[in-house]
C-alpha positions in Angstrom: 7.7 -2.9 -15.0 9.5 -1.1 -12.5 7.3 -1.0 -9.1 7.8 1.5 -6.2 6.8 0.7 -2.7 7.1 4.2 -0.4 7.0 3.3 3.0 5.8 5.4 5.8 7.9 3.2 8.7 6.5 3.0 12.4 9.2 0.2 13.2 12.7 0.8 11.7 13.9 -2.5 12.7 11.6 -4.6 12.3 11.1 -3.4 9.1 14.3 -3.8 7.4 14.7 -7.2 9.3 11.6 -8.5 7.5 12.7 -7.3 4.4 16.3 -8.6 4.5 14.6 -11.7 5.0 11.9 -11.1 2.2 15.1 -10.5 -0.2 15.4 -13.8 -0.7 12.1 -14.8 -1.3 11.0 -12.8 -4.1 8.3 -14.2 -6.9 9.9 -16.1 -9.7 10.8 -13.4 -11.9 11.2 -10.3 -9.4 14.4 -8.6 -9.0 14.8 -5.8 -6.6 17.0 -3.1 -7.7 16.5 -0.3 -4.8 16.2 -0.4 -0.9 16.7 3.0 0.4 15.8 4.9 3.6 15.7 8.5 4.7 18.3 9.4 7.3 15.8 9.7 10.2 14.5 6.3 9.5 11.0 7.2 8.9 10.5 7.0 5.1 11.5 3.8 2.5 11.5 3.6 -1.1 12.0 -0.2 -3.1 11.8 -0.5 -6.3 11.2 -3.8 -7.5 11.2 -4.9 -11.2 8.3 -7.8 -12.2 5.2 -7.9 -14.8 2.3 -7.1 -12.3 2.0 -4.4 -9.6 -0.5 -6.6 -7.7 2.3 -9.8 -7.0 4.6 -7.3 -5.5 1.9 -5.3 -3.1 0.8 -8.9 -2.1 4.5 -9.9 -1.6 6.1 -7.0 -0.2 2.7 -6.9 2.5 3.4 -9.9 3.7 6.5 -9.1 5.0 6.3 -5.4 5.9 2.7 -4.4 6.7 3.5 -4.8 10.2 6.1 -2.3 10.3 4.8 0.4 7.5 2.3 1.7 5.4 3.3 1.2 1.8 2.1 3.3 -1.4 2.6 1.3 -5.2 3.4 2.7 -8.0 4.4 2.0 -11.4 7.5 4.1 -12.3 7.8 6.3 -15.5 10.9 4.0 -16.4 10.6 6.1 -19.8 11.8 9.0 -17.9 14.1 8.1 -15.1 17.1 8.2 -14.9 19.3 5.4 -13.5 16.7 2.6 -13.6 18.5 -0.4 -15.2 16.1 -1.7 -17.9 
């Protein structure tokens, strides 16, 4: 499934430093196909392809809870367009 985490960021930097470094840590399995920001910095979207919603919340908190508040979703892959599948 493809997972979206939309963050709400209070620290720009330390943000996207955490998750540069959480890049190479994914779970076995994960692949992360999205990391984009809003031009003022304040907003996030990552989509992350992996079989359960719960692994990714758990992973991407641990690096970014400091810097944002994150929403999950599973994406309507069925209907978007540009998702790899």
């Amino acid at each position: 499934m493809h997972v979206m985490a939309i963050s709400a960021i209070s620290d720009e930097n330390g943000f996207w430093d955490s998750l540069k470094k959480a890049h190479g840590r994914l779970p076995q399995g994960a692949k992360w196909t999205l990391a984009v920001a809003s031009t003022d910095g304040a907003r996030a979207v990552n989509v992350i392809v992996h079989d359960s919603l719960d692994d990714v919340r758990a992973f991407f908190e641990g690096h970014a809870a400091p810097f944002a508040a994150t929403e999950y979703f599973e994406a309507d892959a069925a209907n978007a367009v540009g998702l790899p599948r």
